[in-house]
N, C-alpha and C positions, 0 to 999 in steps of 0.2 A: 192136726187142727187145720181144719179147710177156712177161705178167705172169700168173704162176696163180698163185691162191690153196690155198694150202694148209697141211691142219694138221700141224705141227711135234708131236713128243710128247718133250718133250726134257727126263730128268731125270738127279741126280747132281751137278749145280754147285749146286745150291740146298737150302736146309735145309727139305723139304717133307713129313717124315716118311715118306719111302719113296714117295708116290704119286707118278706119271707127272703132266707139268703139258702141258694140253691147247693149244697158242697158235698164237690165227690168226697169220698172219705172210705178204704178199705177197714172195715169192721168184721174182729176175727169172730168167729162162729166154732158152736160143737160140732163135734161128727154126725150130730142130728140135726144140724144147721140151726139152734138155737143162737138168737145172736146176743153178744156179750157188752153190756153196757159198762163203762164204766167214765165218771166226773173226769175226760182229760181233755188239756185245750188240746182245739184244733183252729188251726190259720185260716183266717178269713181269706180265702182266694183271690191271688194279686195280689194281695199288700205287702208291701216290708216299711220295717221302722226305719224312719229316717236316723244316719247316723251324724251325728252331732254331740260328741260328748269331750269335755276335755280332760276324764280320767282314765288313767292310765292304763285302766282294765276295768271293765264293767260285765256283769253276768244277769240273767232274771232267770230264774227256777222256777216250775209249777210245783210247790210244797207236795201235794198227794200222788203225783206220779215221780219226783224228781228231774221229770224233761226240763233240759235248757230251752229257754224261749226267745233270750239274744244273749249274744255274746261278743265281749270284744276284748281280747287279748288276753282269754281268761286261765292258760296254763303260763303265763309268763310272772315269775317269781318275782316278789315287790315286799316293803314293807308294811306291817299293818298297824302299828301303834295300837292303839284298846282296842281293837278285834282281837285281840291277845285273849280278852276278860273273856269272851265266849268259852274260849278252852279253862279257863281257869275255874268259871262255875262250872261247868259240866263236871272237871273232876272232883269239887270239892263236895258236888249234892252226891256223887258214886261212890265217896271216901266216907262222908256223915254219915252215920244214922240217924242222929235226933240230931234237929237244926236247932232247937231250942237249948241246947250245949251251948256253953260260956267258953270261949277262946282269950288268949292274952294277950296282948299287942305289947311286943318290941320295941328297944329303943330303933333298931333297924328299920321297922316297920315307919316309924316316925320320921326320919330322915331321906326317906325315899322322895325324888324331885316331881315337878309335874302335878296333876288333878290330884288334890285331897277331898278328904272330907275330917280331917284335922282330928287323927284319934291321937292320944294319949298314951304314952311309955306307964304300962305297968295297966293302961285299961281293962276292965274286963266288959265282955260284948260278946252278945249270940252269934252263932254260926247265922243263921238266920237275916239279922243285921250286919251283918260284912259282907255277904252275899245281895241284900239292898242296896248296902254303899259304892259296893263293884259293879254293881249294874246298870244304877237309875242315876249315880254323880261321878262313875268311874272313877273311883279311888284309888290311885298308885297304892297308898297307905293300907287300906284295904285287901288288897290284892296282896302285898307282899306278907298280911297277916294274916290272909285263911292259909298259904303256903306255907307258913311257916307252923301254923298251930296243925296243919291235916299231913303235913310227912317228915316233920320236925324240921326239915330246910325249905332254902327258895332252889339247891340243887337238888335235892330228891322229888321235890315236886314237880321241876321240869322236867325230869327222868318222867312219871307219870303223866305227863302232860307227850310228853314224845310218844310213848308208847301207843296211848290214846288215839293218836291222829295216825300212826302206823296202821294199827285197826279198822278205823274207819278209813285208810284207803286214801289219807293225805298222801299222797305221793311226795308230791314238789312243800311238804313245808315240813320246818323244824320252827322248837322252840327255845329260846334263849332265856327268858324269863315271865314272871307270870301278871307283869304290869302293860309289857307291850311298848317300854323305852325302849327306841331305837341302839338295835343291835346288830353286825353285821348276819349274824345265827339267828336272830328272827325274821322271821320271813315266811310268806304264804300267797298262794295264788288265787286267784276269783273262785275257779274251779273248786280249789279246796274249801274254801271258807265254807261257799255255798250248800258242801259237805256236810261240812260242821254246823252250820246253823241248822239244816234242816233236822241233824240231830240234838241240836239242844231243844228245840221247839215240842219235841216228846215230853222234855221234863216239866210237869206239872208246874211247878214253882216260878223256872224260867217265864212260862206262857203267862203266871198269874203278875208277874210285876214289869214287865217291860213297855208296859204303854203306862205306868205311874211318871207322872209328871214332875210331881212334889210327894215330900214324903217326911218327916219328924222321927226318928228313932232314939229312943233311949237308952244308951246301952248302962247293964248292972253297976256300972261304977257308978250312974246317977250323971251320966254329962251327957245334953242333948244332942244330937246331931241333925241338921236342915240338909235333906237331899235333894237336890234341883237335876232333873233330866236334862243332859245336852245333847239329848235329840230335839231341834227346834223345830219339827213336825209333827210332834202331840201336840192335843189340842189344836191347830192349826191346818191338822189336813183329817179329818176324819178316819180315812182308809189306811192312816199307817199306823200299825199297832206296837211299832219298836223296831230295832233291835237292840242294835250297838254303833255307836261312834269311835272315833278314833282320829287322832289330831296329832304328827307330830314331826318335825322339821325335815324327818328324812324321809316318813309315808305320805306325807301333803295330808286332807283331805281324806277321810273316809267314812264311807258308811253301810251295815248292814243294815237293813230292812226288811220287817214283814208288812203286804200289806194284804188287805182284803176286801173284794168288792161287795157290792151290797147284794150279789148271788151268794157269799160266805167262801167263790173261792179263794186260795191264798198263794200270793207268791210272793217268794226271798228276791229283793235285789240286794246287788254287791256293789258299790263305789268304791275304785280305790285308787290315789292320789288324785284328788277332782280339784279344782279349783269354785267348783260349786254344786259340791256334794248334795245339798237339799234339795236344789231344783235341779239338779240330773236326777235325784230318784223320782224326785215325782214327775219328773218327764217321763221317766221309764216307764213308771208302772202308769199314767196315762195312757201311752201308747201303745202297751201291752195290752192292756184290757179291748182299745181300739182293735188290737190287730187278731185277736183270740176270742173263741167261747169254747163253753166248758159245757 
């Protein structure tokens, strides 16, 4: 593969007052010197992000290439409270066949502390709907009930849950359980997260409910459930489409995000222990978009 350099004139993504932005950029080529295009940012020359953030680790990914585009402190091992749930749908849509399967909720499941969505000992409820309830209202109860219906325990499923993140190359994290209460065995870094979101964002399902705000489900036993998203930038910021949040006395503060500009590209931030998770992402991904085109 031979390398020419050459200049890119590339405007329209970027707030530059009309003028054309001039950017060296090596662009690989075939052995016929065809040159090869492909959707990845590239840094507006001169700029870096101002760094200003007060969590403890912060990352921005470009989703279609996986290049990091800032980072700060992002192999340093931290707690992630429901950043947990990312792993725990992932394994649960790879374990189901049919999501429209009735699962049965536990008195254990019931008793679990933290974010409900208040199911019932002896309920019965779609894979489908437990999988809403983990996502869009983070459901401790929830969580500890696709676990226990998809590998008959909350241990064998983190078994599954471990293995998973071995695979995709989590290095620095383990998992403890599948709700994301702090535990000294849970634990995850920017790096890795970043990992794993960009691979749950493959899964269809994932992609179709995480920017749902509200949400009503019925599960079979006939008792309704009211899902409220605690991500408080749907609806509110346009360009963030989800992720997942996470809130809990030993993680601080956290949040993944997808967002996507109005070119369609996308990119995952990572928050984690922030003292003000919403507006550090959407500083990021402002600043991002400022500092890149695609």
């Amino acid at each position: 593969m031979l390398t020419t350099l050459v200049t890119l004139y590339l405007a329209g993504q970027v707030n530059t007052g009309g003028a054309t932005l001039p950017l060296e950029y090596n662009l690989p080529t075939t052995s016929a010197g065809i040159e090869i295009l492909s959707l990845s940012p590239i840094p507006i020359k001169a700029y870096e992000i101002p760094i200003n953030l007060t969590s403890h680790a912060a990352l921005v990914m470009d989703v279609s290439s996986n290049k990091i585009l800032y980072e700060k402190n992002i192999d340093k091992q931290l707690p992630i409270a429901s950043i947990t749930k990312i792993m725990t749908a992932v394994i649960a849509l790879e374990e189901i066949e049919n999501l429209e399967e009735i699962a049965i909720v536990s008195r254990e499941s019931t008793l679990v502390p933290g974010s409900k969505v208040w199911l019932s000992q002896g309920e019965k409820i779609k894979y489908k709907d437990l999988l809403n309830s983990l996502l869009i209202s983070s459901g401790n109860d929830a969580a500890f009930a696709i676990a226990e219906n998809v590998a008959g325990s909350q241990e064998l499923f983190v078994q599954k849950m471990n293995a998973k993140a071995k695979s995709l190359g989590m290095e620095n994290t383990h998992f403890a359980n599948s709700h994301g209460l702090d535990d000294p065995d849970n634990y995850s870094t920017a790096s890795d997260i970043a990992l794993l979101a960009g691979y749950a964002l493959k899964k269809n399902f994932i992609r179709s409910i995480i920017d749902i705000k509200e949400l009503n489900v019925m599960s079979a036993s006939g008792i309704s459930h009211h899902l409220t998203s605690t991500n408080k930038l749907l609806g509110v910021d346009p360009e963030i489409k989800g992720l997942k949040t996470g809130s809990t006395l030993g993680a601080g503060e956290c949040l993944v995000a997808l967002a996507i500009n109005p070119y369609g590209n996308e990119i995952v931030t990572v928050i984690l222990n922030s003292q003000a998770r919403f507006q550090e992402t959407q500083y990021l991904k402002d600043k991002i978009w400022e500092a890149y085109v695609w």
